[in-house]
PDB file of N, CA, C and O in Angstrom:
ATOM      1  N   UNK A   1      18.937  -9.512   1.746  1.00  0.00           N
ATOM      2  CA  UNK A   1      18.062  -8.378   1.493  1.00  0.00           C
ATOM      3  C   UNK A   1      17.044  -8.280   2.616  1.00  0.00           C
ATOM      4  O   UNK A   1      16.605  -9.344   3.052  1.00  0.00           O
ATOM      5  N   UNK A   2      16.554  -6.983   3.213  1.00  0.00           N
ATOM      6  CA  UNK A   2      15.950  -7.184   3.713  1.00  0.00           C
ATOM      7  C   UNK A   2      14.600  -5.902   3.692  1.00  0.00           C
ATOM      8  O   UNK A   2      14.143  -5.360   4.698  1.00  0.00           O
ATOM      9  N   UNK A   3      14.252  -5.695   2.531  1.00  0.00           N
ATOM     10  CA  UNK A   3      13.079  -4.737   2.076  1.00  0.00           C
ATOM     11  C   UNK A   3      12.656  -5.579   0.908  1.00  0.00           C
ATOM     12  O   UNK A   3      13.164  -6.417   0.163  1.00  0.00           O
ATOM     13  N   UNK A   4      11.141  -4.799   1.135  1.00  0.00           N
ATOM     14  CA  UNK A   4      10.538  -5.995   0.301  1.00  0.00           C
ATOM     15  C   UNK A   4       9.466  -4.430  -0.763  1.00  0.00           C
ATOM     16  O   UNK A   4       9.566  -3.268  -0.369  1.00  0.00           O
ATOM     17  N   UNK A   5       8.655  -4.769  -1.911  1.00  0.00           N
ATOM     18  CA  UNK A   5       7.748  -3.943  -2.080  1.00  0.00           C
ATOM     19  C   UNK A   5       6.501  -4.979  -2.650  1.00  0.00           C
ATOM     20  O   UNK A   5       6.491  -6.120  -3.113  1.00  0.00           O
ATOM     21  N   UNK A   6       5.521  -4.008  -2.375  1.00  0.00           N
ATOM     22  CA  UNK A   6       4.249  -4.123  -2.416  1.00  0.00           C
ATOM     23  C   UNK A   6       3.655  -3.569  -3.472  1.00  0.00           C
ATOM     24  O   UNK A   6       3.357  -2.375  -3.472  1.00  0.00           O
ATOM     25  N   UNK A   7       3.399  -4.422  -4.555  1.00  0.00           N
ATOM     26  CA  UNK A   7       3.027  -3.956  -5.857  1.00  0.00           C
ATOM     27  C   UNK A   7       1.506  -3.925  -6.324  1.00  0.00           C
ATOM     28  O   UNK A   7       1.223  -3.244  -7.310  1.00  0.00           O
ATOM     29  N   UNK A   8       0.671  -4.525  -5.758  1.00  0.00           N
ATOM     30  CA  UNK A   8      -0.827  -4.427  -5.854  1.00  0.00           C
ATOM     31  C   UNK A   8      -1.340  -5.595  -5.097  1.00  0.00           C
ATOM     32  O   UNK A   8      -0.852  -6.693  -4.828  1.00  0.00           O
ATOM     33  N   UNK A   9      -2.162  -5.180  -4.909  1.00  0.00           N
ATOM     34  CA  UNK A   9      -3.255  -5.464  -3.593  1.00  0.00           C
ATOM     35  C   UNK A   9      -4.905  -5.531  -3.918  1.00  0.00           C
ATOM     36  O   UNK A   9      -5.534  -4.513  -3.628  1.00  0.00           O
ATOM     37  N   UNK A  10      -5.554  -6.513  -4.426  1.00  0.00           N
ATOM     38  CA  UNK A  10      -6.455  -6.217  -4.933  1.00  0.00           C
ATOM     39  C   UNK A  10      -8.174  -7.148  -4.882  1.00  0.00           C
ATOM     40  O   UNK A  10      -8.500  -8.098  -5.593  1.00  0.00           O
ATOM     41  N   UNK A  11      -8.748  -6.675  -4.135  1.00  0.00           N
ATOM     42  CA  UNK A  11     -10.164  -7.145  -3.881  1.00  0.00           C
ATOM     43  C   UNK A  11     -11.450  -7.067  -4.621  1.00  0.00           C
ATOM     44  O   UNK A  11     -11.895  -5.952  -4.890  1.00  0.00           O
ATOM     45  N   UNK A  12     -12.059  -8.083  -4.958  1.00  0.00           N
ATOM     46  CA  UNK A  12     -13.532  -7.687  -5.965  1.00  0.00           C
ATOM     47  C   UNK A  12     -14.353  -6.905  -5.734  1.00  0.00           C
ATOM     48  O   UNK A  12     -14.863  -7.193  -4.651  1.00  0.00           O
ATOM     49  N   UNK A  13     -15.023  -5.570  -6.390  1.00  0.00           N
ATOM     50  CA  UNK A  13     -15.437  -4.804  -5.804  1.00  0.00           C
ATOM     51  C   UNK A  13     -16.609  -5.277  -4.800  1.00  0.00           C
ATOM     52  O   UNK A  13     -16.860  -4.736  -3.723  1.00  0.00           O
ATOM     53  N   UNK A  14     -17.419  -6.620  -5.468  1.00  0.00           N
ATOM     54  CA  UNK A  14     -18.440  -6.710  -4.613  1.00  0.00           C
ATOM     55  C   UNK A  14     -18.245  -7.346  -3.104  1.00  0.00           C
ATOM     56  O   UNK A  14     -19.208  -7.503  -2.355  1.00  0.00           O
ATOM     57  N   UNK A  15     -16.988  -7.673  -2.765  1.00  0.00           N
ATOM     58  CA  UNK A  15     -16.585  -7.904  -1.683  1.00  0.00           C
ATOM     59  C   UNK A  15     -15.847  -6.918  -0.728  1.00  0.00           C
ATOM     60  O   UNK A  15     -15.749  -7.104   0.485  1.00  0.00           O
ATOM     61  N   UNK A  16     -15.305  -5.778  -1.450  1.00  0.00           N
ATOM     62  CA  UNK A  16     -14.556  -5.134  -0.825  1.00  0.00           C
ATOM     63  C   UNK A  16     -15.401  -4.176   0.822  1.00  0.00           C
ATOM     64  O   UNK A  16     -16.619  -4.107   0.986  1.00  0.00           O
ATOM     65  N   UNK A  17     -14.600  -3.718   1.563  1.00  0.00           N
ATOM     66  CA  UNK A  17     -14.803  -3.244   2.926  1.00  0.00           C
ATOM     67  C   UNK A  17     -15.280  -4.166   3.915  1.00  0.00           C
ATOM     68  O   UNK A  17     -15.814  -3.829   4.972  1.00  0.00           O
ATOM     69  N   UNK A  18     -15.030  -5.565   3.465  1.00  0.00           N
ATOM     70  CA  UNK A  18     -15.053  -6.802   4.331  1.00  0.00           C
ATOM     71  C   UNK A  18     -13.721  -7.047   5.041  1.00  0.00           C
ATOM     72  O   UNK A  18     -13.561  -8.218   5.385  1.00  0.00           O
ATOM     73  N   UNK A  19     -12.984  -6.417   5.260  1.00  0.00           N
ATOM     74  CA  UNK A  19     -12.079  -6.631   5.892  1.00  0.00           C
ATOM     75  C   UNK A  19     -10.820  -7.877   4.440  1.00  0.00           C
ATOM     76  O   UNK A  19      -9.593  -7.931   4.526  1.00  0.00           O
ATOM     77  N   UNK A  20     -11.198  -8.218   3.950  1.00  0.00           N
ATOM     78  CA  UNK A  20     -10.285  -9.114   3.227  1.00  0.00           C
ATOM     79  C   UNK A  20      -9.147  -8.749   2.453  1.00  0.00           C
ATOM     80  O   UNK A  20      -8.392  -9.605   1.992  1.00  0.00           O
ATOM     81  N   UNK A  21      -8.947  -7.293   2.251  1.00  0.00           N
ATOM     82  CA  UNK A  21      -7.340  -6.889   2.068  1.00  0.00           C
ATOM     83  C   UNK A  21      -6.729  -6.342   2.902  1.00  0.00           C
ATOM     84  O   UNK A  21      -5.582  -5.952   2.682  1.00  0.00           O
ATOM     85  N   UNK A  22      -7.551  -6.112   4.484  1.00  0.00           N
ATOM     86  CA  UNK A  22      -6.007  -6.033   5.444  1.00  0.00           C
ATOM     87  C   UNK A  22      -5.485  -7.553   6.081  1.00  0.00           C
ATOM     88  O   UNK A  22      -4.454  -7.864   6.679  1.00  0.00           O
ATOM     89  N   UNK A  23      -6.859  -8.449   5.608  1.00  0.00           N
ATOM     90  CA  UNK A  23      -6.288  -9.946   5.987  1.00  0.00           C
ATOM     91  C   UNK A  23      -5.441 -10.360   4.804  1.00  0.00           C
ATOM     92  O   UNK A  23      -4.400 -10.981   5.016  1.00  0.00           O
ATOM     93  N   UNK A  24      -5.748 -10.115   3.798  1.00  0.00           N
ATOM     94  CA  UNK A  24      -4.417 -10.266   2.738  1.00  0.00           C
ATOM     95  C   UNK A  24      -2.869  -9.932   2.953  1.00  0.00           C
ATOM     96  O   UNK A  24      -1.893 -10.679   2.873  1.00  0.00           O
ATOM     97  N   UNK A  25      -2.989  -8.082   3.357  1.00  0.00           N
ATOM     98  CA  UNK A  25      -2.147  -7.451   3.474  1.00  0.00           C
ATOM     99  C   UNK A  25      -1.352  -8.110   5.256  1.00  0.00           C
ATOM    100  O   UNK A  25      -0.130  -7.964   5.302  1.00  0.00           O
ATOM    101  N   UNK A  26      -1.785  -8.535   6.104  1.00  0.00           N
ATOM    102  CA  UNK A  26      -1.341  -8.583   7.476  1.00  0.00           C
ATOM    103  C   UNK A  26      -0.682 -10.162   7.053  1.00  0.00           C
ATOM    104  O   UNK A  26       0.520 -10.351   7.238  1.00  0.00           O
ATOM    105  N   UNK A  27      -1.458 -11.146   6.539  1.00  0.00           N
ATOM    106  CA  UNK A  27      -0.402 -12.339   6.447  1.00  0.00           C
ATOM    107  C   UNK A  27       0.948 -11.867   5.388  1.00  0.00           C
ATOM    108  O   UNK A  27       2.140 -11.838   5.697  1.00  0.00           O
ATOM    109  N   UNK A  28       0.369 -11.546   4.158  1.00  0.00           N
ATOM    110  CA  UNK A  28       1.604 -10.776   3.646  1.00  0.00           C
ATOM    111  C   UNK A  28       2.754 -10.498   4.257  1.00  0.00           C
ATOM    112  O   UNK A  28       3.885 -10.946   4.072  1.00  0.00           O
ATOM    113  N   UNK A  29       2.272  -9.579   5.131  1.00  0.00           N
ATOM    114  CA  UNK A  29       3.324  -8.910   6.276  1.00  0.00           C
ATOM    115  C   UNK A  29       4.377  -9.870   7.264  1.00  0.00           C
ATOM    116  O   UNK A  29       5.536  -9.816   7.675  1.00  0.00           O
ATOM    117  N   UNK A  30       3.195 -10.767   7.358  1.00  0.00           N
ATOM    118  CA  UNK A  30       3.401 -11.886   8.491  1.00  0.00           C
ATOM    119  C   UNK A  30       4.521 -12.258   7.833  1.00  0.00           C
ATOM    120  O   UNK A  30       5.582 -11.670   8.044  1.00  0.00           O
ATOM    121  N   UNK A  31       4.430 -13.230   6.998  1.00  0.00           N
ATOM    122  CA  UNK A  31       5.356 -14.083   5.409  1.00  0.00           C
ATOM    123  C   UNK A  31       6.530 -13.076   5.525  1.00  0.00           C
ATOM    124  O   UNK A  31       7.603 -13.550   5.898  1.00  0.00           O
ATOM    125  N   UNK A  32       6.491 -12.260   5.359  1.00  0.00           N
ATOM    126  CA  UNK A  32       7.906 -11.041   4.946  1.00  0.00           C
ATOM    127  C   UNK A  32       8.192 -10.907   5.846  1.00  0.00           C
ATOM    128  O   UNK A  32       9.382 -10.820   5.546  1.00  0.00           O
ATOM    129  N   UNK A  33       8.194 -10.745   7.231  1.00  0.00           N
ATOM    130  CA  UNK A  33       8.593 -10.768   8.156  1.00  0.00           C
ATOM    131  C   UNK A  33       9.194 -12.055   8.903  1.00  0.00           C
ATOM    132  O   UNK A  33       9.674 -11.754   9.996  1.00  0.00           O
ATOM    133  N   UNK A  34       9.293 -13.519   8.554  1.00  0.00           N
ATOM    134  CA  UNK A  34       9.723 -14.589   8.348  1.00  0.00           C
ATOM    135  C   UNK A  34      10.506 -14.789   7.596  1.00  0.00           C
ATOM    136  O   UNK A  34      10.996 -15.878   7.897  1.00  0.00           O
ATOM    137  N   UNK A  35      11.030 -14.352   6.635  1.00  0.00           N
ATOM    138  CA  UNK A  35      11.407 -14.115   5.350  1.00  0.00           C
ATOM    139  C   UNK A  35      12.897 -13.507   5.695  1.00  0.00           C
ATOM    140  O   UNK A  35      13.944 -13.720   5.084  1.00  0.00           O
ATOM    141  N   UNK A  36      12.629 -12.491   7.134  1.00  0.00           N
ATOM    142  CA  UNK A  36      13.369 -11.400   7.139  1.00  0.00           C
ATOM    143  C   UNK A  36      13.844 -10.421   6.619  1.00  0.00           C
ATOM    144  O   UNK A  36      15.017 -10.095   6.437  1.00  0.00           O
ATOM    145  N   UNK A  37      12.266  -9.612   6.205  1.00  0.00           N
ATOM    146  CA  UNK A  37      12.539  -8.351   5.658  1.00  0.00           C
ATOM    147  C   UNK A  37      12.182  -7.548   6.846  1.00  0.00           C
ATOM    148  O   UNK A  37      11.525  -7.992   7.788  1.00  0.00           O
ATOM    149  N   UNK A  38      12.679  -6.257   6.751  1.00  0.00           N
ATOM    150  CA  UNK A  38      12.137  -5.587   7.969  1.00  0.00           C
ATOM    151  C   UNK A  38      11.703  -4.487   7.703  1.00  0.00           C
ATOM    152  O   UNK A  38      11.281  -3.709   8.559  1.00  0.00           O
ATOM    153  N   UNK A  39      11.756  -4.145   5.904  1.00  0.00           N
ATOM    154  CA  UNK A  39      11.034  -2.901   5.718  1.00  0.00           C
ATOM    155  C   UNK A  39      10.168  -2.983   4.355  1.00  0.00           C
ATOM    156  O   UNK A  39      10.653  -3.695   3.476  1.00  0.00           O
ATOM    157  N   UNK A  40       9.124  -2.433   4.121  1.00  0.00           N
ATOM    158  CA  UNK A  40       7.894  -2.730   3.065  1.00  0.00           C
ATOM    159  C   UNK A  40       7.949  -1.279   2.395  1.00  0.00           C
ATOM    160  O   UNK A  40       8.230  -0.244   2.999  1.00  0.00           O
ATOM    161  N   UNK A  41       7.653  -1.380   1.140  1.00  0.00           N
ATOM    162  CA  UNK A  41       7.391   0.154   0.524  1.00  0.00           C
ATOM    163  C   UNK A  41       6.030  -0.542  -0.217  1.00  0.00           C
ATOM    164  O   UNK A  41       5.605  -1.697  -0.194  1.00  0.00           O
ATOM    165  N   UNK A  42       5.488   0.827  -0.960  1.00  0.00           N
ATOM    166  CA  UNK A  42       4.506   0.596  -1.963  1.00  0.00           C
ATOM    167  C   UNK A  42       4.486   2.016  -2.336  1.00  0.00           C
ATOM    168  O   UNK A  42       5.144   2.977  -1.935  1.00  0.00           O
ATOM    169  N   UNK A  43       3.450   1.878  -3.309  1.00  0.00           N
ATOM    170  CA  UNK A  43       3.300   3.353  -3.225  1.00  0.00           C
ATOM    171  C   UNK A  43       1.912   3.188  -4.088  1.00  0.00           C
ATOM    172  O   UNK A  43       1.693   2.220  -4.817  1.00  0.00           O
ATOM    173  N   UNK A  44       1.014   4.280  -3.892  1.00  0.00           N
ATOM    174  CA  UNK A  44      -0.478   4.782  -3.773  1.00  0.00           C
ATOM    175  C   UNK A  44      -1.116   6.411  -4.570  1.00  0.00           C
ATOM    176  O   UNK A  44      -0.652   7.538  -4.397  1.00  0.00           O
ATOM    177  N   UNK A  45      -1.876   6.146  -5.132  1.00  0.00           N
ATOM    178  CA  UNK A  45      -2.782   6.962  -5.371  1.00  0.00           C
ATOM    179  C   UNK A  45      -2.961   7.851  -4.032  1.00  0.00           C
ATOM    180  O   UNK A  45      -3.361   7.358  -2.978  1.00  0.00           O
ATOM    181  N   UNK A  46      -2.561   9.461  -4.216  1.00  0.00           N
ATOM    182  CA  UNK A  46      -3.323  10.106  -3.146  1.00  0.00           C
ATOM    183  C   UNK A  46      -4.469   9.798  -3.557  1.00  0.00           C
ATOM    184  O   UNK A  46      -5.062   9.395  -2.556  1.00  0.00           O
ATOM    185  N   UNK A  47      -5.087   9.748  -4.357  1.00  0.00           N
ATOM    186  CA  UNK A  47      -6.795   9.976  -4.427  1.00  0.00           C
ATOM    187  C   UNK A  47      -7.597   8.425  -4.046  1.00  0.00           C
ATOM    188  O   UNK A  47      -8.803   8.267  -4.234  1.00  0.00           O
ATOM    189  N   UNK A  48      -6.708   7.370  -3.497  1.00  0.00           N
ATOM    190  CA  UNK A  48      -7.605   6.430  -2.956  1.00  0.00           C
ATOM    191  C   UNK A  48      -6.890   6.448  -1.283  1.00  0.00           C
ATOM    192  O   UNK A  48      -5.775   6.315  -0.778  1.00  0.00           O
ATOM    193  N   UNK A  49      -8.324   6.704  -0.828  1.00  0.00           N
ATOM    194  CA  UNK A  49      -8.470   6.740   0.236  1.00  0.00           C
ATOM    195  C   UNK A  49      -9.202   5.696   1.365  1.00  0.00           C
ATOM    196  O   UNK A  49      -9.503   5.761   2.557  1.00  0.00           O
ATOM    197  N   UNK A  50      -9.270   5.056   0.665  1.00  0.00           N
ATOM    198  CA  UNK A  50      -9.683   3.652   1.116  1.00  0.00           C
ATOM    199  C   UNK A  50      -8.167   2.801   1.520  1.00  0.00           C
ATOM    200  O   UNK A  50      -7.764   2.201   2.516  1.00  0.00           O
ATOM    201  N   UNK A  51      -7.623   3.109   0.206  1.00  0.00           N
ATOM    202  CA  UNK A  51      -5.926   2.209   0.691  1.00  0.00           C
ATOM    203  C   UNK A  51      -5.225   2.846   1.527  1.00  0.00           C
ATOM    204  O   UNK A  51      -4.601   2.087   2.269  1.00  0.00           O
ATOM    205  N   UNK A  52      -5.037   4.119   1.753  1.00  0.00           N
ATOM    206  CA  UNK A  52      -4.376   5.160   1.997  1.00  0.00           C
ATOM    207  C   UNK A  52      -4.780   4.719   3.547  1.00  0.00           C
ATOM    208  O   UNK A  52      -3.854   4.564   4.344  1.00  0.00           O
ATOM    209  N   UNK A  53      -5.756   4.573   3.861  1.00  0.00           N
ATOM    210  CA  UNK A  53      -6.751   3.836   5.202  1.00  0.00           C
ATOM    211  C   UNK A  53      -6.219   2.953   5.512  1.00  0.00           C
ATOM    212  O   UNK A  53      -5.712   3.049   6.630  1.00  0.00           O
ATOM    213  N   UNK A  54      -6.035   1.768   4.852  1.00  0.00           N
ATOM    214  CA  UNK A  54      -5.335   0.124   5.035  1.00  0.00           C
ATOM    215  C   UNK A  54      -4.569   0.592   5.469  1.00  0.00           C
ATOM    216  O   UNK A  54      -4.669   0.865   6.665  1.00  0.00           O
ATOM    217  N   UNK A  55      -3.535   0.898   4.837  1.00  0.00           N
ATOM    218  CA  UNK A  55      -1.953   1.304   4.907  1.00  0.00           C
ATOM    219  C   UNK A  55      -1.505   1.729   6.156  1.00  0.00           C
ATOM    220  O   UNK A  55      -0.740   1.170   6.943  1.00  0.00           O
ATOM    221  N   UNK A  56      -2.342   3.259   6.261  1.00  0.00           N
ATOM    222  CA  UNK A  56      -2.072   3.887   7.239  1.00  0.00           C
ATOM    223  C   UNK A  56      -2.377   2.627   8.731  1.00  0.00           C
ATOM    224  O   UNK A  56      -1.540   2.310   9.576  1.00  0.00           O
ATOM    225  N   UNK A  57      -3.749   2.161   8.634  1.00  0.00           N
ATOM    226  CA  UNK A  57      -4.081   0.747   9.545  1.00  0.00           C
ATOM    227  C   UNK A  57      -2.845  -0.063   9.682  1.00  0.00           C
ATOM    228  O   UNK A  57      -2.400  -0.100  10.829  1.00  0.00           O
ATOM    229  N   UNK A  58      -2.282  -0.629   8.904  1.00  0.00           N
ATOM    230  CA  UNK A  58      -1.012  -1.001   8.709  1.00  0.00           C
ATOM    231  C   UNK A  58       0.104  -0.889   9.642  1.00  0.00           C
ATOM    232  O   UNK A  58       0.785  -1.854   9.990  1.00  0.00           O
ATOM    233  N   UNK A  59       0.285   0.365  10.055  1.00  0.00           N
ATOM    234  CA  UNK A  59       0.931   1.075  10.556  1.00  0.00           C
ATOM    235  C   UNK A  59       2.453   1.568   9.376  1.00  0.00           C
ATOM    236  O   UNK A  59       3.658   1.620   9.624  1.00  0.00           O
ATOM    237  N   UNK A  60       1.631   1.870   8.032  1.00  0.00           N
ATOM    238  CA  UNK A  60       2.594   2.222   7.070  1.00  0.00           C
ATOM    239  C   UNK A  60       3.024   4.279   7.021  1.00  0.00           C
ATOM    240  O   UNK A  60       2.154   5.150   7.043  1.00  0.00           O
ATOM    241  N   UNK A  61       3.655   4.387   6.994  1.00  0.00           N
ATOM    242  CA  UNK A  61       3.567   6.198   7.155  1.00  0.00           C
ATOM    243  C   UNK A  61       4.145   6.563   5.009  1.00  0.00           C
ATOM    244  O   UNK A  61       4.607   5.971   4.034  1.00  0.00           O
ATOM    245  N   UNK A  62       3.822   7.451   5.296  1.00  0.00           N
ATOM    246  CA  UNK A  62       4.158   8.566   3.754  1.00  0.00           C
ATOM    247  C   UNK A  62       5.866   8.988   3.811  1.00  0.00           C
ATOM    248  O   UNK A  62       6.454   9.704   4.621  1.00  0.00           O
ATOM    249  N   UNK A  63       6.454   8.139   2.453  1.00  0.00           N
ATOM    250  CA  UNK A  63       8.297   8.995   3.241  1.00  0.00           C
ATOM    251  C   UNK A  63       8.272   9.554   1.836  1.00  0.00           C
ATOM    252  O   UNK A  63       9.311  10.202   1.715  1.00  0.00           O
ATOM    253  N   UNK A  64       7.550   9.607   0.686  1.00  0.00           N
ATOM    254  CA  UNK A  64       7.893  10.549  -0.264  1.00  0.00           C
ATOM    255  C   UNK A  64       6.544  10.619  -1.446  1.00  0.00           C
ATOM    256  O   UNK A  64       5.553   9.889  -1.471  1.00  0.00           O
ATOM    257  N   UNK A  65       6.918  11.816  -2.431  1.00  0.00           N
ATOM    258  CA  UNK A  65       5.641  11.961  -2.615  1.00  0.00           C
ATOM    259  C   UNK A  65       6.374  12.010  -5.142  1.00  0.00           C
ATOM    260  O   UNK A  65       7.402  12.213  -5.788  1.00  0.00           O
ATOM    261  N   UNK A  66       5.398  11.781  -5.307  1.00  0.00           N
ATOM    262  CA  UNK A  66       5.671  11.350  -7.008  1.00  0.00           C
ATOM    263  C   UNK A  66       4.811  12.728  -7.501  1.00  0.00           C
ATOM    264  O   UNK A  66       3.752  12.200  -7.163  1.00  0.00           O
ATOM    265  N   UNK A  67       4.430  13.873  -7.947  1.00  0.00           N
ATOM    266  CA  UNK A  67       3.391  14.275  -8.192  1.00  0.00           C
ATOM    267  C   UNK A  67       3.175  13.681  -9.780  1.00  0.00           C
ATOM    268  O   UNK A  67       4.038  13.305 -10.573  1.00  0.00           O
ATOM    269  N   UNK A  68       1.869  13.734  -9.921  1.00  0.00           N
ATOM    270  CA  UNK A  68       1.215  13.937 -11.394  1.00  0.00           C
ATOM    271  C   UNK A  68       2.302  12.452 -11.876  1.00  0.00           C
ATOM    272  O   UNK A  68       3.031  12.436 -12.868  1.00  0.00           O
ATOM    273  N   UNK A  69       2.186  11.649 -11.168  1.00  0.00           N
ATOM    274  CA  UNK A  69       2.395  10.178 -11.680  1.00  0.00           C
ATOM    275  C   UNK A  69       1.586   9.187 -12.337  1.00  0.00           C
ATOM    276  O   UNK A  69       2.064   8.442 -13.192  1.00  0.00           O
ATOM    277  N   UNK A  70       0.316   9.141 -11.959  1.00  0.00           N
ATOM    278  CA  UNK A  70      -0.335   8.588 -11.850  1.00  0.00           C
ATOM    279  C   UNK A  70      -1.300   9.629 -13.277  1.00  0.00           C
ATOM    280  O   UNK A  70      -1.306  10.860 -13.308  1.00  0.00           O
ATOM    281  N   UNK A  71      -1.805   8.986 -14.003  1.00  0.00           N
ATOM    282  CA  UNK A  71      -2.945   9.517 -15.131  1.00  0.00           C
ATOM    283  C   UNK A  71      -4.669   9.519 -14.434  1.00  0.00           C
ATOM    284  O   UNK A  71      -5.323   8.495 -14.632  1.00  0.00           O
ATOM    285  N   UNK A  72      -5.164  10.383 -13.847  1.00  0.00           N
ATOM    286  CA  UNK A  72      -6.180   9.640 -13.534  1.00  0.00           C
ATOM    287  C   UNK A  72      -7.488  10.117 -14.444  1.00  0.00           C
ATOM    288  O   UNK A  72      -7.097  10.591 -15.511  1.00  0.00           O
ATOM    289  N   UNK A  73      -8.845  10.120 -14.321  1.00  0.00           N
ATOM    290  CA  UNK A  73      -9.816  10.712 -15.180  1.00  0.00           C
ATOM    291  C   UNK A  73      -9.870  11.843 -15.589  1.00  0.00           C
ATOM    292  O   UNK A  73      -9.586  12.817 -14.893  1.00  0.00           O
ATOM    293  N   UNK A  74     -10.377  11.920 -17.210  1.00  0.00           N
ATOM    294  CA  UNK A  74     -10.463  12.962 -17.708  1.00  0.00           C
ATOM    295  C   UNK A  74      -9.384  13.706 -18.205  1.00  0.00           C
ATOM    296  O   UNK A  74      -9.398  14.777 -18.811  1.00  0.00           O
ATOM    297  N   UNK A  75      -7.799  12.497 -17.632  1.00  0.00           N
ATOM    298  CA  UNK A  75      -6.591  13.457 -18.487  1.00  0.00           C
ATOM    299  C   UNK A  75      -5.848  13.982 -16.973  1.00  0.00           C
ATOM    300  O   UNK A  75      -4.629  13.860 -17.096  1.00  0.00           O
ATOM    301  N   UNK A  76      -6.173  14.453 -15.779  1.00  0.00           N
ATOM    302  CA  UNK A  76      -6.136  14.802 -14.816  1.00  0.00           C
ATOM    303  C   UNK A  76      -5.171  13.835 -14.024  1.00  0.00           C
ATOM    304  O   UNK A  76      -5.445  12.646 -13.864  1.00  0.00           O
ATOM    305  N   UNK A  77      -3.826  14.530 -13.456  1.00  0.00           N
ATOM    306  CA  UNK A  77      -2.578  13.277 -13.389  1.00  0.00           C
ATOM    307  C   UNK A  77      -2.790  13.553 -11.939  1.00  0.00           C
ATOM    308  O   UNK A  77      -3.209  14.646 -11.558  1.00  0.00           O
ATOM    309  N   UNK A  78      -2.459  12.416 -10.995  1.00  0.00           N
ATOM    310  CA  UNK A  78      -2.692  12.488  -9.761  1.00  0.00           C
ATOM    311  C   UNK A  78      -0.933  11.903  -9.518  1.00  0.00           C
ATOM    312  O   UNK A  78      -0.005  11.475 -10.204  1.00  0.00           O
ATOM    313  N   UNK A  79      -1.266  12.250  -7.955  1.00  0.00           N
ATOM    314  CA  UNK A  79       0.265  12.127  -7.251  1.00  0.00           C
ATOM    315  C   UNK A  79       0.483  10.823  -6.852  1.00  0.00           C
ATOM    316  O   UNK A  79      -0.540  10.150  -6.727  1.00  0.00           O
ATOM    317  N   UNK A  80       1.773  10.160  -6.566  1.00  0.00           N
ATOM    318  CA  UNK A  80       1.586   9.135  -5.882  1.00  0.00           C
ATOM    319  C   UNK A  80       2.645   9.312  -4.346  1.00  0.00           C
ATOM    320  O   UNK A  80       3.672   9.981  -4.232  1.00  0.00           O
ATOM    321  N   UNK A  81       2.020   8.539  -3.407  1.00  0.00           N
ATOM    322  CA  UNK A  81       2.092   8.816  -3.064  1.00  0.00           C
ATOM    323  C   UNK A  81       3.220   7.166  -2.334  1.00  0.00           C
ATOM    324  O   UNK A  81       2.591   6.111  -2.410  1.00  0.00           O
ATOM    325  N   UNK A  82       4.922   7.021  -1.625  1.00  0.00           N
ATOM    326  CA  UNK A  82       5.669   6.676  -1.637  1.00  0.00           C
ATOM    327  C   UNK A  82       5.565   6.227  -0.012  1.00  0.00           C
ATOM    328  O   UNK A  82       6.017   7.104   0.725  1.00  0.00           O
ATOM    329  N   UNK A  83       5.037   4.990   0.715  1.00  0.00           N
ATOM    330  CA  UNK A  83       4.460   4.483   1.712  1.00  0.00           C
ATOM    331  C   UNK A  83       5.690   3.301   2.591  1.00  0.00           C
ATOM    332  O   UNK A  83       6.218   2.354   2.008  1.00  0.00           O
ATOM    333  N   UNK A  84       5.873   3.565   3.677  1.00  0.00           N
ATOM    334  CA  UNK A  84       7.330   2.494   4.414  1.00  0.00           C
ATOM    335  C   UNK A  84       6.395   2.229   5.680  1.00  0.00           C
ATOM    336  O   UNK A  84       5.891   3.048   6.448  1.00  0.00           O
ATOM    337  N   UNK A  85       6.315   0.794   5.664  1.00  0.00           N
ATOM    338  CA  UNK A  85       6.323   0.280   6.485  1.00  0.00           C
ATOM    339  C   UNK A  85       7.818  -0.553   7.308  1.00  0.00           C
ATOM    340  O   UNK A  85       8.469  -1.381   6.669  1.00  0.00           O
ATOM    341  N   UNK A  86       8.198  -0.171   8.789  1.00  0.00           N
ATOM    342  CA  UNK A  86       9.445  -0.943   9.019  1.00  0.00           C
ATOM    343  C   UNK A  86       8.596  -2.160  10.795  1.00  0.00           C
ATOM    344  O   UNK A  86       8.017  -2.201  11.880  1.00  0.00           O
ATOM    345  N   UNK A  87       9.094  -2.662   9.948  1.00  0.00           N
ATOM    346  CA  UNK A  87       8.729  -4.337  10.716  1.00  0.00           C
ATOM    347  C   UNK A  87      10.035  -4.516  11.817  1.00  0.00           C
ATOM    348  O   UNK A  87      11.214  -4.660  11.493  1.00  0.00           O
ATOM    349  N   UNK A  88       9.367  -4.455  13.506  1.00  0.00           N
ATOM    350  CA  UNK A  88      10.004  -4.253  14.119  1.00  0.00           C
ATOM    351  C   UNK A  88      10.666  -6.044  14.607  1.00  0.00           C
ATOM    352  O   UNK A  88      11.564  -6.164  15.440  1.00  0.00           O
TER     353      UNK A  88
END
């Protein structure tokens, strides 16, 4: 096999924008790429844009889109959004 997915990713809020989930996410990468996978999915909340940031940092791109997957406040269903990273 050589795809892997990325199921959550997750930092304390009072620590977060310290850099410590793209150092999570980059050894991750590292590991799976040893492993010999050569391609990563996940998939994301359009409405966080903070990950959407990582990711994209990542060098992860958008290959498909879920709408109204996701339940978010107030009843209000958000999209998700279907993320590939390929590990050269």
């Amino acid at each position: 096999m050589d795809e892997a997915e990325i199921l959550t990713i997750a930092v304390r809020s009072d620590v977060q924008n310290m850099g410590i989930g793209k150092s999570l996410a980059e050894k991750h990468i590292l590991n799976l790429n040893y492993a010999g996978i050569k391609f990563i999915f996940l998939e994301v909340s359009e409405e966080n844009k903070n990950a959407l940031s990582l990711y994209n940092c990542l060098g992860f791109h958008v290959v498909g889109r879920r709408d109204g997957y996701y339940a978010g406040p107030n009843g209000k269903r958000v999209s998700a959004l279907t993320m590939k990273l390929t590990i050269p």
